[in-house]
N, C-alpha and C positions, 0 to 999 in steps of 0.2 A: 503943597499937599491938597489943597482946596480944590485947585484946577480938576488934580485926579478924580478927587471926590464928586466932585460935580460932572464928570466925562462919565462916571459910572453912575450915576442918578440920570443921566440924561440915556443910557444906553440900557437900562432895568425899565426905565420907562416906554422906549419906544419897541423894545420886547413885548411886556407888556400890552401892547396896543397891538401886534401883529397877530401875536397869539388868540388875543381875545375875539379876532375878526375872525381866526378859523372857526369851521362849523365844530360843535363841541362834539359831537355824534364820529368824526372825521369822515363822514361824508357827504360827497357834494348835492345839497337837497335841492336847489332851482337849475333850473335850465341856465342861468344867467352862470352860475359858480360854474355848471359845466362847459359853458361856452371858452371860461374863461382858462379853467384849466387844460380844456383841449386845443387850444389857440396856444397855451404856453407851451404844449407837446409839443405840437408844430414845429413853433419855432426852434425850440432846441435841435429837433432832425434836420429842419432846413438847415442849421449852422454849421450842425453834425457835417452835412455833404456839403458845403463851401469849403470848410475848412480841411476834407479829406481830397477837394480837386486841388485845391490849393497847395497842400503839401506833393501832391504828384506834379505838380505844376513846377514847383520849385528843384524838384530831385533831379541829379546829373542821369544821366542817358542811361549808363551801365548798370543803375541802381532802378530806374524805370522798368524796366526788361522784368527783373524782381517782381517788384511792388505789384506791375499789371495785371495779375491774375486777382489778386487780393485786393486791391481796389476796384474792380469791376464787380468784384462779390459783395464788397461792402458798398457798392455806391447803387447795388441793383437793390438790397435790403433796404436801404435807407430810401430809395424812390418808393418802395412799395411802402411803406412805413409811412409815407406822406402821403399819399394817396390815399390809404386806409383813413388817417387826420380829416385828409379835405372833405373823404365820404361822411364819416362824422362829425363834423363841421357842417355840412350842406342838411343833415338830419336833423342840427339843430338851428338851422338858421343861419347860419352864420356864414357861408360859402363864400359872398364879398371880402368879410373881414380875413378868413384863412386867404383869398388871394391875394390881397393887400401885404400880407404880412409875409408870403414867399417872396413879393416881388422886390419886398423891402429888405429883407434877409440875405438876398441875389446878391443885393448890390456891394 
């Protein structure tokens, strides 16, 4: 029972410390928090369209036929959703790091 004990004093604590770094206001007041949480947009979309070529990628032929209207609507949102990212990214500086992290995401 000690072990538990302690997996839960160790897991209250490092809650504690995630929480306490958010801004208390919940909004992101330097440029740096916004870099960082617009770089983590990003990357979710960038993921978001890997992993919807990917499932198209994978489907049998007859089922493709289907899917292809619906993934070229959702792979056209999610491009422009990125775009939109990198533009806000480049207005805060940060344009290198947003390419960096697509190319990294690609792969």
């Amino acid at each position: 029972m000690t072990f538990g004990a302690s997996n839960e004093t160790l897991y209250q604590a490092s809650r504690l410390t995630s929480i306490s770094t958010f801004p208390a206001s919940s909004q992101l007041e330097t440029d740096e928090q916004r870099r960082r949480f617009e770089l983590l947009r990003l990357a979710f979309f960038v993921l978001k369209l890997r992993k919807l070529e990917q499932e198209v990628q994978g489907a049998e032929e007859a089922h493709k036929k289907s899917l292809n209207r619906d993934y070229q609507f959702r792979c056209s949102l999610l491009r422009h959703t990125i775009f939109q990212q990198v533009v806000t990214l480049t207005r805060l500086d940060a344009r290198e790091q947003a390419l960096q992290l697509i190319n990294t995401c690609r792969r």
